[in-house]
Each structure stands twice: as C-alpha cells, then as structure tokens.
C-alpha positions as CSV (number, residue, x, y, z in Angstrom):
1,X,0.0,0.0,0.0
2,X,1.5,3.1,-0.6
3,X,1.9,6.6,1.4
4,X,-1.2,8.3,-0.3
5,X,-3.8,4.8,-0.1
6,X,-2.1,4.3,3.5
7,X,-3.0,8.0,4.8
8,X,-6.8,8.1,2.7
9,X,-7.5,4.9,4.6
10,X,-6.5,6.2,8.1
11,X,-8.6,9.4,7.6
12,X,-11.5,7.5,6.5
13,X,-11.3,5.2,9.1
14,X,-10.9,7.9,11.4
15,X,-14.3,9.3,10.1
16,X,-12.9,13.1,8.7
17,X,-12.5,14.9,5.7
18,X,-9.9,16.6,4.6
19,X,-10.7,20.1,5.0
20,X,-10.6,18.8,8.6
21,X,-7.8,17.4,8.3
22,X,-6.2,20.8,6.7
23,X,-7.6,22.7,9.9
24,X,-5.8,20.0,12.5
25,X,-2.3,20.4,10.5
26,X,-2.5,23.8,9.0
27,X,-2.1,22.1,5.8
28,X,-3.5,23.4,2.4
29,X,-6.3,21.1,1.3
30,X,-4.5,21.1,-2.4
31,X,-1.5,19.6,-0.7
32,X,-2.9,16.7,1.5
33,X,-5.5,15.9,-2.1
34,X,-1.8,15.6,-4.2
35,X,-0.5,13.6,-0.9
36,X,-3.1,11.0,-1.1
37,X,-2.9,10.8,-4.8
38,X,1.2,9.9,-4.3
39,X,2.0,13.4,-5.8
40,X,4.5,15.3,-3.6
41,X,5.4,18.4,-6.1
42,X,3.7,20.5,-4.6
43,X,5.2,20.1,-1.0
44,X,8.5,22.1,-1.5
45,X,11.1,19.3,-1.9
46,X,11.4,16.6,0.5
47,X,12.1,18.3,3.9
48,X,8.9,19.7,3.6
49,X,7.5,16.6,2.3
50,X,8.7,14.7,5.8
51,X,6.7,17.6,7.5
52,X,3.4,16.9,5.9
53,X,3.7,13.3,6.1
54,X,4.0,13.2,9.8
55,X,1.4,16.1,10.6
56,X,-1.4,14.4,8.7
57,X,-0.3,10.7,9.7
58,X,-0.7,12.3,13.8
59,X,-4.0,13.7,12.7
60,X,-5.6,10.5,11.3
61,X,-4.1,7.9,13.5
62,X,-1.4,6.7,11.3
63,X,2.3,5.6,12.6
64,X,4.6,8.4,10.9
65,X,7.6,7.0,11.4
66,X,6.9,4.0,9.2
67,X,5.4,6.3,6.5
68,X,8.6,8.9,6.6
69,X,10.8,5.4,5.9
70,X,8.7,4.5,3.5
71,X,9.4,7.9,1.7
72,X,12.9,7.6,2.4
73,X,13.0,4.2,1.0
74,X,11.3,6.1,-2.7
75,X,13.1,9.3,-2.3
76,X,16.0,8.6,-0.7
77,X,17.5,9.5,3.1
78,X,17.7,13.3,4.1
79,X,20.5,14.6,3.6
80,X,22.4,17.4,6.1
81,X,20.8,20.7,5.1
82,X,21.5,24.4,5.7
83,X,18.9,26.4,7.5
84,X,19.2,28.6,4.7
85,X,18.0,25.7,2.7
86,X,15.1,25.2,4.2
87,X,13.3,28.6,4.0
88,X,14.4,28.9,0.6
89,X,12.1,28.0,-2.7
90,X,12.1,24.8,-4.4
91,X,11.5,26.6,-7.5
92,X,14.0,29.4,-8.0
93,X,12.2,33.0,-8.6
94,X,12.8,34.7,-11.3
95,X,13.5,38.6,-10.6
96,X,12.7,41.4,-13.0
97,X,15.8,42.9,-14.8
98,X,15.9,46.5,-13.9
99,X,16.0,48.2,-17.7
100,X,18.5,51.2,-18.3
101,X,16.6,54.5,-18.6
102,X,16.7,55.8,-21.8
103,X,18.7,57.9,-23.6
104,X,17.0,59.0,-26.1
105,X,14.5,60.7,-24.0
106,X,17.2,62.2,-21.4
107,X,18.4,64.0,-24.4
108,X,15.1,65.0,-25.1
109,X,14.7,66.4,-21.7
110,X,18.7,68.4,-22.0
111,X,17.2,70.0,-25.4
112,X,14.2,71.4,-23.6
113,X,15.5,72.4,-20.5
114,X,18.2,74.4,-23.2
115,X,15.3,75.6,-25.4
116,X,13.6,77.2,-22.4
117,X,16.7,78.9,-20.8
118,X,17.3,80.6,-24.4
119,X,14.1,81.9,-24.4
120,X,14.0,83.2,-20.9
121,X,17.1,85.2,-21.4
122,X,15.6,86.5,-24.8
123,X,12.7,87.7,-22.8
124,X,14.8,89.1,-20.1
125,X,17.4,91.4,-22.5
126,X,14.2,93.2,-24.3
127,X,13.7,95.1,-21.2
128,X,10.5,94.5,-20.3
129,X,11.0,93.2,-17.2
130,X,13.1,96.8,-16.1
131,X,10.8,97.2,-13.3
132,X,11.7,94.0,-12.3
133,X,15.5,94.8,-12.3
134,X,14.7,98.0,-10.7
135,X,13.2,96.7,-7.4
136,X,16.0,93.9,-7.1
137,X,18.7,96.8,-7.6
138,X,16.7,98.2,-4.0
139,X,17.0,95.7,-2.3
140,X,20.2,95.0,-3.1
141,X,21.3,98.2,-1.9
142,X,18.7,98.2,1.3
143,X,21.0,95.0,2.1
144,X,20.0,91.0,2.6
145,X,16.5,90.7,3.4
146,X,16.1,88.3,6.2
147,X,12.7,86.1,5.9
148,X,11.1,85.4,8.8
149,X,10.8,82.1,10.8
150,X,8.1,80.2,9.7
151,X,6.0,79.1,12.8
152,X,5.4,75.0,12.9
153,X,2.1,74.5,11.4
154,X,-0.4,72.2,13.6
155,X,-0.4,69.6,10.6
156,X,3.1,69.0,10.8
157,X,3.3,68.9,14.2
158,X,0.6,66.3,14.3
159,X,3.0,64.6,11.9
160,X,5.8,64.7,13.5
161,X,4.0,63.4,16.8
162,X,2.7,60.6,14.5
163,X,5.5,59.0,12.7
164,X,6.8,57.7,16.0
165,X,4.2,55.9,16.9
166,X,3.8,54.2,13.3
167,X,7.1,52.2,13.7
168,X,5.4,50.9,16.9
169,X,2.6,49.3,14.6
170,X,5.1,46.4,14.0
171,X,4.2,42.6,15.0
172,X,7.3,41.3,15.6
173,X,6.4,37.6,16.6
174,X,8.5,34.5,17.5
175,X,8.5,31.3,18.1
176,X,10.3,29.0,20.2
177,X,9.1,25.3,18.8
178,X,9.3,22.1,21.5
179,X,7.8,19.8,19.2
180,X,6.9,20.0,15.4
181,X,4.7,23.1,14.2
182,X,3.1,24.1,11.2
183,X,1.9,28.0,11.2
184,X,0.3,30.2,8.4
185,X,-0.1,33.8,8.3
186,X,-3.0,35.6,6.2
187,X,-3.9,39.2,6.0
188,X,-7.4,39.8,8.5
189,X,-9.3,40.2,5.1
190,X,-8.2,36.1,4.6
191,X,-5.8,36.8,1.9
192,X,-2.8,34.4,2.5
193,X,1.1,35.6,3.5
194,X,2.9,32.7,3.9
195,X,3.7,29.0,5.6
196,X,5.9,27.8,7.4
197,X,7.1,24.5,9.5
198,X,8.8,24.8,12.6
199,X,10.6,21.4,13.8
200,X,11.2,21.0,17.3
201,X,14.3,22.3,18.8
202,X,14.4,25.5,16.2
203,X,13.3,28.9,16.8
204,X,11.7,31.2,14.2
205,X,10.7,35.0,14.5
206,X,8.6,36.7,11.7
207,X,8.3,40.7,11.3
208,X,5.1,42.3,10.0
209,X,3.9,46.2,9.5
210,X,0.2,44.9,9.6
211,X,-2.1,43.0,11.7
212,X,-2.2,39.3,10.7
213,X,-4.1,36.2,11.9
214,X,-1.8,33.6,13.0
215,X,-2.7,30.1,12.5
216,X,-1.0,27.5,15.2
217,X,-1.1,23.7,14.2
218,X,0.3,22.8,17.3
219,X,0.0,25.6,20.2
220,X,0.6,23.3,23.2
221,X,4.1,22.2,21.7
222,X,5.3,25.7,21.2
223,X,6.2,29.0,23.4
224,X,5.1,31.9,21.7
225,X,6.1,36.2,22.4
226,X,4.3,39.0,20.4
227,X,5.8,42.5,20.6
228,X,8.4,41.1,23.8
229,X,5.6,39.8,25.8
230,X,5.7,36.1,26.4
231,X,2.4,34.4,26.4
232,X,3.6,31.0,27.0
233,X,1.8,28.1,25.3
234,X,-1.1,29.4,23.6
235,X,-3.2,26.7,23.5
236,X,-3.9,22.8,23.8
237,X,-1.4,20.3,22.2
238,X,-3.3,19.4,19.1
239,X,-5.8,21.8,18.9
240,X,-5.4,24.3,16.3
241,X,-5.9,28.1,17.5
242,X,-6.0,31.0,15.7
243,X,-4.5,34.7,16.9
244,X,-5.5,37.8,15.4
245,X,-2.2,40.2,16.0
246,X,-1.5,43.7,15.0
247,X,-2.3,47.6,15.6
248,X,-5.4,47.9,18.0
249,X,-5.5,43.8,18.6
250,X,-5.9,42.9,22.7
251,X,-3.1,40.3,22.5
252,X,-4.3,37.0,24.7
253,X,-3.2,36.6,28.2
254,X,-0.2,34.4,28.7
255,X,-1.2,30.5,29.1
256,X,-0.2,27.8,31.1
C-alpha cells in the first residue's frame, strides 16, 4: 500500500475529511489531495514533504515514522541541510531585470531644458521686465533681506507626533518550537502571506507592519512572544488556534 492509499484509509477510518484534516495540521487542502494521490510536487522538496507526512499521519491515526521510511525508501535518506535551505524556494524566482533609462528621451529632456533657458534670457534682454530689475537693484542696496521664521504648522506637528508611533505598529512575533509546528499567516481580510514548518528544537521570529491572523497547528508544543511579551503556550497540544495580532489587537493573556 503506498503513502497516499495508506493516509486516505487512516482518515477515512478515522471518520474526517480533509478540509478537517487541513484545519488540524494547518495544511492546504490542495497539498494533502496531491499527498493521497502519491503526488509530492507541490510540498517544497522533501524536507517539507517529511513535514506533511507526519502532521497528517498524527492527525488520522497513522504511525509516521513507518510512513517517513517508506518515503525515504522512494526518495532517498535526508541529507544534512542548511537552514538557509530550508526557507528557501524549491523553485528558484525569477527577478525582473531592472532596464537602463533611456537615452533618447534624457536627451530630449537636456534640449528642452536648453530651449527654455534661451528663451528666458531673450525675454529678459528686451527690457520688459526693467521694473523688475529696478526693485532687485533696491533691495540690493537696502541689504539682505532676512525672511522670517516660519512658525510649525499644527499639521506638521501632528506629523511629526505621529510617525513615532507608526514604527510601533510592528508585530514582531517569534516562536520558540518544542515539538513539530506548522503555522500560516493571512492578511485579517483572509488573503494568505505565507507558511511555514517549525521542527522541534528550532526557533523562528517573523516581522510584519500589519495585523495578521496567525494560524498554530500545534500551540501546546510551542512558546510563543508577540511585541516582547511572552504568552507562553497558547493553547492545547493538538488543537489548532487561531491569533488575530497587530495595531489595536488585545493580544491574549499568557497560558499555562
């Protein structure tokens, strides 16, 4: 039996579906489908493979350890990786070249700029603008006119007061793992950021200049601190929770 029929008939037998399944492991429903099917491209590469194989075998009542050696047994033994490695992308990304300006139209730009200085002095030598001559020749000889001190407008002084506190809007999260975790960050709107799996032993700490809703797979194995306050476990071993951090957001108490 392979990986895939091995997991499908755990879950079944274990009576749930797989969207429930995707809630008790933080697991995209796309991903545990392709699982069960055998299809593991869309995983990440094998580390992350590992990962998912033991999250949804502990949700359906599978042993993981003899599904991981039978993956290692298709695939091949982990090899010693980088951390580096890890958070990188199986698939490279491809960045946009940054094009040269052009010259054609900074030339363009030079011959205006000349065209319009040519005309102003044109203007200036016909002696129209005498009078103009004539009151900067008095207060030349009245000597330097000194402006006066512009007084701090109540906008900018609001502004100023502001922009401190906006570098304080930062979520600044991290996570201390004690057994295998899977998180996932969306936007409060439900648009997704990013996921992530955090095996036990490691530490991870995320940065954000927005609320986001933080998705735990595992909050009883983990010890979590928001903004430099500890909270502790956050919740029950195996019981998914779901924070809501950011600006304005009562950040939970600490737990046992």
């Amino acid at each position: 039996m392979s990986i895939g029929d091995a997991l499908a008939e755990a879950r079944s037998r274990a009576g749930l579906t797989i969207t429930q399944v995707s809630q008790r492991t933080c697991i995209r429903e796309t991903i545990i489908r392709g699982i069960e099917r055998g299809d593991f491209s869309a995983c990440g590469g094998d580390f992350y493979a590992r990962g998912h194989i033991r999250s949804i075998a502990r949700a359906v009542g599978a042993d993981p350890d003899e599904l991981v050696r039978e993956y290692d047994a298709a695939h091949g033994s982990p090899q010693a990786i980088r951390a580096a490695d890890v958070f990188e992308p199986a698939t490279p990304i491809k960045l946009k070249e940054r094009r040269s300006p052009s010259w054609a139209l900074a030339m363009a730009l030079v011959l205006v700029v000349a065209i319009g200085a040519g005309v102003y002095r044109a203007v200036t030598a016909s002696g129209h603008p005498a009078s103009a001559r004539t009151s900067a020749d008095r207060v030349a000889s009245s000597g330097p006119a000194v402006p006066p001190s512009p007084s701090p407008s109540p906008s900018a002084s609001a502004s100023a007061s502001a922009s401190p506190a906006a570098g304080q809007h930062n979520v600044v999260i991290q996570l201390t793992a004690i057994e295998d975790c899977w998180v996932e960050f969306t936007h409060p709107s439900g648009a997704y950021i990013k996921q992530a799996y955090v095996t036990g032993g490691t530490s991870k700490t995320w940065k954000f200049r927005h609320a986001v809703e933080m998705k735990i797979g595992n909050p009883g194995g983990i010890l979590l601190t928001v903004n430099g306050k500890k909270l502790g476990r956050p919740g029950s071993p195996g019981q998914p929770l779901t924070l809501t951090l950011g600006p304005g957001r009562k950040v939970p108490g600490q737990a046992g």
